[in-house]
C-alpha positions as CSV (number, residue, x, y, z in Angstrom):
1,X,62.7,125.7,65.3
2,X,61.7,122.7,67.0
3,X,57.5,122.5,67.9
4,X,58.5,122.5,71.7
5,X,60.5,125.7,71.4
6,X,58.2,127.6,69.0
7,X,55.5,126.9,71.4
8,X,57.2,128.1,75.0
9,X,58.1,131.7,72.0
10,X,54.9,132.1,71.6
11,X,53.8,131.5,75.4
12,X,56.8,134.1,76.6
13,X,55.7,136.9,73.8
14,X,51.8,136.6,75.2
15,X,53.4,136.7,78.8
16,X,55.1,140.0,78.0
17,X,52.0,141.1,76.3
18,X,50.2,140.5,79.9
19,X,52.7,142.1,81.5
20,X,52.8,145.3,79.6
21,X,48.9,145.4,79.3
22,X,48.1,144.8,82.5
23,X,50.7,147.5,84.4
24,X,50.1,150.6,85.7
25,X,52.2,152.5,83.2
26,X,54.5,152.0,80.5
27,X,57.5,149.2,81.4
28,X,61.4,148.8,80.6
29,X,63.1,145.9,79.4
30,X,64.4,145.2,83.0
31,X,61.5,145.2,84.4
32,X,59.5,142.9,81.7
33,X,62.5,140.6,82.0
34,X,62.1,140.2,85.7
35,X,58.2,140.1,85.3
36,X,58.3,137.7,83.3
37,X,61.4,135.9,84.3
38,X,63.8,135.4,81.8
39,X,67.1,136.9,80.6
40,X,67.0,140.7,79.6
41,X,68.5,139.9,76.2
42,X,65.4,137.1,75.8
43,X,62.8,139.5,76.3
44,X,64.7,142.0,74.1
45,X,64.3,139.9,71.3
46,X,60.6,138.9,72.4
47,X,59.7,142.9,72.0
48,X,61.5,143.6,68.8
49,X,59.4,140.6,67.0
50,X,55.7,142.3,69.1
51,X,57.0,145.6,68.1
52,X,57.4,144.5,64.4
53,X,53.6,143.1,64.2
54,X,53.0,146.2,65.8
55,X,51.5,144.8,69.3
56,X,53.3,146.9,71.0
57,X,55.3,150.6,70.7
58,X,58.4,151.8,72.1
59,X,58.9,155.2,73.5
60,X,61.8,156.9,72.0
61,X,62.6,159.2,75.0
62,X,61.6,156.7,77.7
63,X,62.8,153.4,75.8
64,X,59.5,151.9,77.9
65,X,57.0,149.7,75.8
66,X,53.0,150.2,76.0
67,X,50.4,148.5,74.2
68,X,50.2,149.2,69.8
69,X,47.8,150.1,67.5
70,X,47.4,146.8,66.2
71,X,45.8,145.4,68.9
72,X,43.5,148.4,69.4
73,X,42.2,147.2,65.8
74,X,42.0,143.4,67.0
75,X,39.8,144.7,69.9
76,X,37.9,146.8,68.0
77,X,37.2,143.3,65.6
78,X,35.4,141.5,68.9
79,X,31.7,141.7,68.8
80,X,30.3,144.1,70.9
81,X,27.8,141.5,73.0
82,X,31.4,139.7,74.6
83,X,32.4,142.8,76.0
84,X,30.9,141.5,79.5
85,X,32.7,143.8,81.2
86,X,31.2,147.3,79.3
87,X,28.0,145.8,80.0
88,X,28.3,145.1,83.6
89,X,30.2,148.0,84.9
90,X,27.2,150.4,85.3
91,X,25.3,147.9,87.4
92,X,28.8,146.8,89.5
93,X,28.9,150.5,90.2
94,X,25.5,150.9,91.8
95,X,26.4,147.7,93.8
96,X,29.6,148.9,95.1
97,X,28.0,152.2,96.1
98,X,25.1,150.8,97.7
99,X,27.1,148.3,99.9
100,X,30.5,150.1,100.1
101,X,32.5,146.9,98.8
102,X,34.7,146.0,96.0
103,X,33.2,144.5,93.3
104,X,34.6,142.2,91.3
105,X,34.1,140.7,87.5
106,X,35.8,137.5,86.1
107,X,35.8,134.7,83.7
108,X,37.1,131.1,83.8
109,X,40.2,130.5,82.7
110,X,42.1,127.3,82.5
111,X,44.0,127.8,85.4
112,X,42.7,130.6,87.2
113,X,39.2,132.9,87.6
114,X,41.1,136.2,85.2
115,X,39.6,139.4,86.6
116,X,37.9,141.4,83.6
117,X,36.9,144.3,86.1
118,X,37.1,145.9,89.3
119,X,35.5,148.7,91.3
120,X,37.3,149.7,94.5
121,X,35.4,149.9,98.4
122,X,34.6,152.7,99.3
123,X,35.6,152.1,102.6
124,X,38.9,154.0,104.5
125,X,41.2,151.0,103.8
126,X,40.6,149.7,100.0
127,X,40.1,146.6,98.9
128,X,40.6,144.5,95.6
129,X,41.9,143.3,92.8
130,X,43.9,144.3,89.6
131,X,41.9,144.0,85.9
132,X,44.0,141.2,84.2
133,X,45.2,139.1,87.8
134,X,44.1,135.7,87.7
135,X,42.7,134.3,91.3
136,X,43.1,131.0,92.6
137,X,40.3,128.1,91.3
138,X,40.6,126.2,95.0
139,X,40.9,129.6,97.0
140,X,39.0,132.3,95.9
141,X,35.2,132.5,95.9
142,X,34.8,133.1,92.2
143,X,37.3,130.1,91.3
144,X,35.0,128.1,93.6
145,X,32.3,129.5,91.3
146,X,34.1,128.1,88.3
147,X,34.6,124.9,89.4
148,X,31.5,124.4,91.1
149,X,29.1,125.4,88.0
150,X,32.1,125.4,85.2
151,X,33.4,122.4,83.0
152,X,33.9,119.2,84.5
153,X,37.8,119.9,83.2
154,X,38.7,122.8,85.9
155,X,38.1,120.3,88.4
156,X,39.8,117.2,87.0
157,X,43.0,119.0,86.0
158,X,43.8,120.2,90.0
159,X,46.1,117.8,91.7
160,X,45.1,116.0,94.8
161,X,47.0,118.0,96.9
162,X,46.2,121.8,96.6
163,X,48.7,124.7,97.3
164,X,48.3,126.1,100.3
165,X,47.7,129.6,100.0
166,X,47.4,130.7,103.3
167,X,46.9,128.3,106.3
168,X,43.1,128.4,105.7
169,X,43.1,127.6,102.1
170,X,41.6,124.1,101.2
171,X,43.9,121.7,100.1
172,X,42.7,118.5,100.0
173,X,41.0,117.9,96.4
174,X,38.7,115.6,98.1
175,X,37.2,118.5,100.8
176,X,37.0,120.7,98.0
177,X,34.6,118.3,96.5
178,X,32.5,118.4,99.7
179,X,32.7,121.7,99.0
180,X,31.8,122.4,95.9
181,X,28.4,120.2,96.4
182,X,27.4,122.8,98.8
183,X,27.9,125.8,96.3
184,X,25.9,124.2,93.7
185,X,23.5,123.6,96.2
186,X,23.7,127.3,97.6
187,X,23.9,129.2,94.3
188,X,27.2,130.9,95.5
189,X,30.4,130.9,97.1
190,X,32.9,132.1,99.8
191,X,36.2,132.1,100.6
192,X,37.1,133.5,104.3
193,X,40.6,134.6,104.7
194,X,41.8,131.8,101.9
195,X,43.1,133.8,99.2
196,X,44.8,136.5,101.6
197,X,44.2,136.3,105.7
198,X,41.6,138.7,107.1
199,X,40.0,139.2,103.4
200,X,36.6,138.1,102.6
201,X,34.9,137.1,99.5
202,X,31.5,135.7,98.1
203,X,30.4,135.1,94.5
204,X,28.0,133.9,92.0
205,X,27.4,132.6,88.8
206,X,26.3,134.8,85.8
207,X,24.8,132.6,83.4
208,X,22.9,134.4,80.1
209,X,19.1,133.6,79.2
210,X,20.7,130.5,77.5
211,X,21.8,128.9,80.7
212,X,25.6,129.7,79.5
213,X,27.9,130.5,82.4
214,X,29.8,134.0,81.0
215,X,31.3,134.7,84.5
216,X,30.9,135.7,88.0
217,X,30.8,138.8,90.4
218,X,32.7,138.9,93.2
219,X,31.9,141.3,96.6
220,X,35.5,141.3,98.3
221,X,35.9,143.2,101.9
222,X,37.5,142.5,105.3
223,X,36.2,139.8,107.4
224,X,34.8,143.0,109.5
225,X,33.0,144.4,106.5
226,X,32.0,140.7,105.1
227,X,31.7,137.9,107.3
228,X,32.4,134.3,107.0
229,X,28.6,134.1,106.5
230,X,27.0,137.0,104.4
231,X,24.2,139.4,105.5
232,X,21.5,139.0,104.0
233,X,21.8,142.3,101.9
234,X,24.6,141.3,100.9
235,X,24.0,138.3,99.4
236,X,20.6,139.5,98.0
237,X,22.3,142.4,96.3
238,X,24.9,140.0,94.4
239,X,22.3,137.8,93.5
240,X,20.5,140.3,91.9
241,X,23.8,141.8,90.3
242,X,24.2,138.3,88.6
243,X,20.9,138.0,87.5
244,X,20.7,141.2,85.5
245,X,24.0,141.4,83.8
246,X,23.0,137.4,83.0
247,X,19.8,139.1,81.2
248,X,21.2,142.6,80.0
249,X,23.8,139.8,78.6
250,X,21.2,137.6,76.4
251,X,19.8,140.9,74.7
C-alpha cells in the first residue's frame, strides 16, 4: 500500500473511532459511513480491521458498534495526573452551580480547541457543548485562548482569510492578531455571537505551577445571560476556576 494511502487508512479508522466514541449511543454502519463520509462498504472494512484489534465490538442483536475492551486497557495505561478532566470536574461543577452557566473544558488541538468536558446551564433553555467536539481556533473564546497563549504554530498555520462562521466571526488573519494582543494583555477571551449567533463565551488559560498551558475553561450562555462584556462575577469566578485546577494540576 502506497505511504499516501496507508496514511488517509489510518486517519479514516481514528475518524470512525471519533465517531463511535463520541455518540450518544451505539452506531450502524450507515450511519458511521455518512458520519464520516465515505462509502458504506469503506467503513465496513474500516470496522472489521478496529474490531479485530479489538477497539471496538459489534452487537450481535443490534449489528451497532460501541467502543472495545482494548481501549479501556489503553486508557487505563495513561497516568493518572493527565486526566485534566477527572480533576477539574468537581470544581467546574461548583462554578456552573454558583453562576448558572455551562461550563466548559478543552485542550489545544492542531486544528481546533477539542472539548474534554462539559457541564450543562442550569438555566430553562440549555446551553453547550458535546465532550469530544472540536471548536473553532478564530471563533470561539477558548480557541482564542489557544492561539493567544498557545504555540506560535496554531497561529501561523490559519490562512489569511478566515471562514466565516457566522457574520460576526473574525476573518481577517490580520484583526485577529489585533485581537489576540488584547487577550494576552487581558488574561482571557470572548467570543459574542461568533461561534453560533445570540451565544456567548469567555475563557481562560489554565497553566500548571510550571507555567505549562494544559487547557482552558470556557463559561458559554446567551448574550442575555453573558454579555459581550462579562460581569465582574463572572469573570472573577473563571479566573479563579483556572487558577485552581492550574494548581490542583501541579500536585
Amino acid at each position: 500500500m502506497e505511504k499516501a494511502e496507508t496514511v488517509r487508512a489510518a486517519d479514516t479508522c481514528l475518524r470512525i473511532l471519533e465517531c463511535i466514541a463520541f455518540a450518544d449511543s451505539s452506531l450502524g454502519v450507515t450511519q458511521i459511513s455518512a458520519e464520516v463520509g465515505i462509502a458504506k462498504g469503506a467503513a465496513f472494512k474500516h470496522l472489521r480491521t478496529l474490531i479485530e484489534h479489538g477497539m471496538i465490538v459489534q452487537d450481535p442483536v443490534t449489528s451497532h458498534y460501541a467502543l472495545g475492551p482494548k481501549l479501556w486497557l489503553m486508557a487505563q495505561r495513561a497516568p493518572a495526573d493527565t486526566n485534566l478532566a477527572e480533576l477539574a470536574l468537581p470544581l467546574m461543577r461548583a462554578t456552573r452551580d454558583d453562576l448558572g452557566l455551562a461550563v466548559v473544558l478543552s485542550i489545544p488541538a492542531p486544528r481546533s480547541a477539542f472539548i474534554l468536558a462539559t457541564l450543562s446551564s442550569n438555566q430553562p433553555i440549555e446551553i453547550g457543548v458535546r465532550p469530544g467536539s472540536e471548536l473553532s481556533l478564530h471563533s470561539s473564546a477558548q480557541g482564542k485562548v489557544f492561539l493567544a497563549f498557545g504555540s506560535p504554530d496554531l497561529l501561523a498555520a490559519l490562512p489569511e482569510k478566515l471562514p466565516q462562521i457566522t457574520p460576526k466571526s473574525v476573518t481577517s488573519k490580520a484583526a485577529l492578531v489585533l485581537e489576540l494582543e488584547k487577550i494576552r494583555a487581558l488574561g482571557y477571551a470572548t467570543a459574542p455571537e461568533e461561534s453560533l449567533l445570540g451565544i456567548n463565551a469567555i475563557a481562560a488559560p489554565i497553566y500548571c505551577p510550571r507555567n505549562q498551558l494544559l487547557g482552558s475553561i470556557g463559561l458559554i450562555a446567551t448574550i442575555q445571560h453573558l454579555g459581550v462584556e462579562p460581569t465582574p462575577r463572572q469573570l472573577e469566578a473563571l479566573l479563579s476556576l483556572t487558577h485552581e485546577i492550574g494548581l490542583r494540576a501541579g500536585k
